[in-house]
C-alpha angles and dihedrals in degrees: 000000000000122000116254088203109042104009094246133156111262115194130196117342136230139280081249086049092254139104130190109234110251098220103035102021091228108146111247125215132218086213141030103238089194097063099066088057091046082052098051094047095047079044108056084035087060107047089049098049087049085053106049095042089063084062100051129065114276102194128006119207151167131226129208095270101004135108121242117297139198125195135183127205099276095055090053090057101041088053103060090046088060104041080052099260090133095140080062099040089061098048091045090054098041099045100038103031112024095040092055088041087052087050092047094052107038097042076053090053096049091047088050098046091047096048089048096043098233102181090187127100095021091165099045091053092052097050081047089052087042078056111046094051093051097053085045082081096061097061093106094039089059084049087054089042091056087048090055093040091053088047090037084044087064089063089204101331117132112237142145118242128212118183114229140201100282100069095042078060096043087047088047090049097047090055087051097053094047092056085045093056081040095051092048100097106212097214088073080075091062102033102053116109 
């Protein structure tokens, strides 16, 4: 372990899971005990804010002829299932809707797992955990995936796009989900007893 206070070399660690640091004399600890609760909060911020995105208009636009109109997710989806733009719909859904939902619900799992001191499964966790950080680097690529599928959603039509407050919540919670995931330190996996 490295000192938080001075940058020294701590090697091996008590039978408590602390060490006192032998150049400063700071107690340094196995694991960091303020990252669960970082987790926690980034967690529960960022479900919230999912959840409450898929609620709200993600793009607002007018078509030639056509009075304002607002559309969530949902009805993004459900239109270009039904203009045929199936191939879209599903990555759309898949990529916006179920990644988040597979954030939401592993980094759950691992939180879980960690407050209540599961010691099972150790292996499975860590590759979740592998998982989840590396889907954390695509929250900005499923925003620019809703903005095509609302232009590729026209088919053709002529039409201005403004983009609402659902996608500005569904960007924010994404952020949050992905510190969370960062926060989360990985060798509370493999300390907890």
């Amino acid at each position: 372990m490295v000192c938080g206070s001075c940058g020294a070399t701590v090697i091996g660690m008590g039978s408590n899971g602390s060490e006192p640091c032998p150049r400063c004399g700071t107690i340094v600890p196995a694991v960091w005990h303020g990252d669960l609760e970082v987790s926690w909060m980034l967690f529960v911020l960022g479900t919230i804010g999912f959840g409450a995105s898929l609620f709200l208009p993600f793009v607002g636009y007018v078509e030639q002829g056509y009075a304002d109109r607002d559309a969530t997710l949902y009805e993004g989806i459900s239109t270009l299932w039904h203009r045929g733009a199936w191939e879209m719909a599903l990555v759309v859904f898949l990529a916006v809707l179920m990644l988040p939902l597979f954030r939401c619900i592993g980094l759950g799992v691992l939180l879980w797992a960690d407050d209540f001191s599961v010691t099972t499964m150790r292996m499975p966790r860590m590759r979740l955990l592998r998982i989840l950080q590396a889907t954390g680097r695509w929250v900005f690529l499923e925003a620019l995936i809703i903005g095509a599928a609302a232009v590729a959603g026209a088919l053709g039509v002529h039409l201005t796009i403004d983009v609402e407050a659902g996608l500005y919540l569904y960007a924010v919670a994404g952020i949050l989900m992905s510190a969370a995931v960062q926060a989360f330190d990985v060798r509370r996996i493999w300390l907890s007893s």
